[in-house]
C-alpha positions as a Python dict, from the first residue, in 0.01 Angstrom:
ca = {
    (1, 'X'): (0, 0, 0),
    (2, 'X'): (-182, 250, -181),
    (3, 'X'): (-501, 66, -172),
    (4, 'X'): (-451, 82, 177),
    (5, 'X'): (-427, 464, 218),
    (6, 'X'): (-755, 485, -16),
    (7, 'X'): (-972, 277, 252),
    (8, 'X'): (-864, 437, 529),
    (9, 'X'): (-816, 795, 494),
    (10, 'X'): (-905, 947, 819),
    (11, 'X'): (-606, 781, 985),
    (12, 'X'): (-348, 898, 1250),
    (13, 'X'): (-8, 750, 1422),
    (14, 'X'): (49, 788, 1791),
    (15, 'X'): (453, 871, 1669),
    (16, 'X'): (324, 1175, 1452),
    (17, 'X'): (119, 1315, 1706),
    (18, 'X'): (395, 1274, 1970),
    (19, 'X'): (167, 1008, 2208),
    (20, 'X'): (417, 733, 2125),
    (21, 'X'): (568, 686, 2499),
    (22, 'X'): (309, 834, 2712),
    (23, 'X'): (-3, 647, 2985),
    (24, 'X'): (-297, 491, 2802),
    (25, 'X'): (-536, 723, 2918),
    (26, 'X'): (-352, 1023, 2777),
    (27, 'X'): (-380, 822, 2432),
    (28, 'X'): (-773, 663, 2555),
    (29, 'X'): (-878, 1075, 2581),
    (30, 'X'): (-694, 1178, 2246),
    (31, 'X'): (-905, 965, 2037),
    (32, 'X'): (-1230, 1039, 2226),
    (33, 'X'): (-1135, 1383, 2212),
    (34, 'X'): (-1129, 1367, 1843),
    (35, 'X'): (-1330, 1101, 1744),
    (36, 'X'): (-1053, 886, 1642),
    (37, 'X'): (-1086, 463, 1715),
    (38, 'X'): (-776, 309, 1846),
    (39, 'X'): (-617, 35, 1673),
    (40, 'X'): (-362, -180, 1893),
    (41, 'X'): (-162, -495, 1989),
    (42, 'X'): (-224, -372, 2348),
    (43, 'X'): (-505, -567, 2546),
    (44, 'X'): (-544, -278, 2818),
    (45, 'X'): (-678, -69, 2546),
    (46, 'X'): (-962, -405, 2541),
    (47, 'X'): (-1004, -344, 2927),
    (48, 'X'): (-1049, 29, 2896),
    (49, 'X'): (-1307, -40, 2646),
    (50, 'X'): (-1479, -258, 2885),
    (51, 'X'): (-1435, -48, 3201),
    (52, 'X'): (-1473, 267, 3063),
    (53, 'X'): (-1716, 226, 2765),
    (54, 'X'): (-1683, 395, 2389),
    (55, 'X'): (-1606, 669, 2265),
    (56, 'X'): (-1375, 566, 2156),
    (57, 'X'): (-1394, 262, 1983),
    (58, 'X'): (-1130, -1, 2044),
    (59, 'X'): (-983, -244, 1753),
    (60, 'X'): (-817, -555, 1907),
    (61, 'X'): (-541, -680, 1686),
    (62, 'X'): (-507, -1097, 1793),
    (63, 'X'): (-252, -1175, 1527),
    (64, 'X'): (72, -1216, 1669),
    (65, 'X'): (403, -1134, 1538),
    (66, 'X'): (319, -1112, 1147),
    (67, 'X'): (480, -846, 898),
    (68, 'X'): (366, -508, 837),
    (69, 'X'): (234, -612, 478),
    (70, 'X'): (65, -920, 640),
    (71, 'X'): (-132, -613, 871),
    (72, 'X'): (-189, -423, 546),
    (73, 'X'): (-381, -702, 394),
    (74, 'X'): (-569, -796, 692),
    (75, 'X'): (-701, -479, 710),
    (76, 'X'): (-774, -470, 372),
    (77, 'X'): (-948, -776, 376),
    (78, 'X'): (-1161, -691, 679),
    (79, 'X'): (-1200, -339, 602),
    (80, 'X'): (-1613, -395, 528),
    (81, 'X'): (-1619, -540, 861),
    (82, 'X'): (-1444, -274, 1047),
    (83, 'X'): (-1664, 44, 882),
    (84, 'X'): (-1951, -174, 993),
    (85, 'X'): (-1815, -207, 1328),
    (86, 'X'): (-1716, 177, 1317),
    (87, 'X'): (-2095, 259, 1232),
    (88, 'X'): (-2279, 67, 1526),
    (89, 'X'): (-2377, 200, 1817),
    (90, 'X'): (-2381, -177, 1998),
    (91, 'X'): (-1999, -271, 2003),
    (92, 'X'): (-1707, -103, 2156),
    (93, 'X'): (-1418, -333, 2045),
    (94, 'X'): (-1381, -544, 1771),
    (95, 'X'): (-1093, -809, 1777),
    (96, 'X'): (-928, -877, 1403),
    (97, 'X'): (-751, -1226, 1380),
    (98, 'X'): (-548, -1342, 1102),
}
């Protein structure tokens, strides 16, 4: 897990910043607020990116019920294409698949 905290050190959880059971938009304005991306299961998060446009940027998880060291790796595996997706100005939301 460590390698994980090296790649991706600018990182927040809703639960720590007490967002964990509150609307969408509170969370949507939070990370556009301060220029966080959101990462989630949830496809409204998708839709907001559509509707609504970016900031902030929205990362689509399509994978399903798999473990959290199964997560880990994917995002260690895609983390080039995430920065990359993090850097242009083109794309709102990037779906990761397993």
């Amino acid at each position: 897990m460590k390698k994980i905290a090296h790649l991706f050190t600018a990182c927040e959880n809703i639960g720590r910043i007490k967002l964990l059971s509150t609307d969408d938009l509170l969370i949507w304005e939070y990370a556009k607020k301060n220029d966080f991306a959101i990462v989630t299961f949830d496809e409204d998060f998708g839709e907001l990116s559509l509707f609504k446009g970016y900031p902030p940027k929205v990362i689509l998880l399509r994978t399903g019920n798999i473990s959290k060291e199964d997560l880990m790796q994917l995002f260690i595996d895609k983390h080039e294409v995430i920065f990359s997706f993090l850097e242009n100005e083109e794309y709102g939301c990037l779906e990761l698949y397993k």
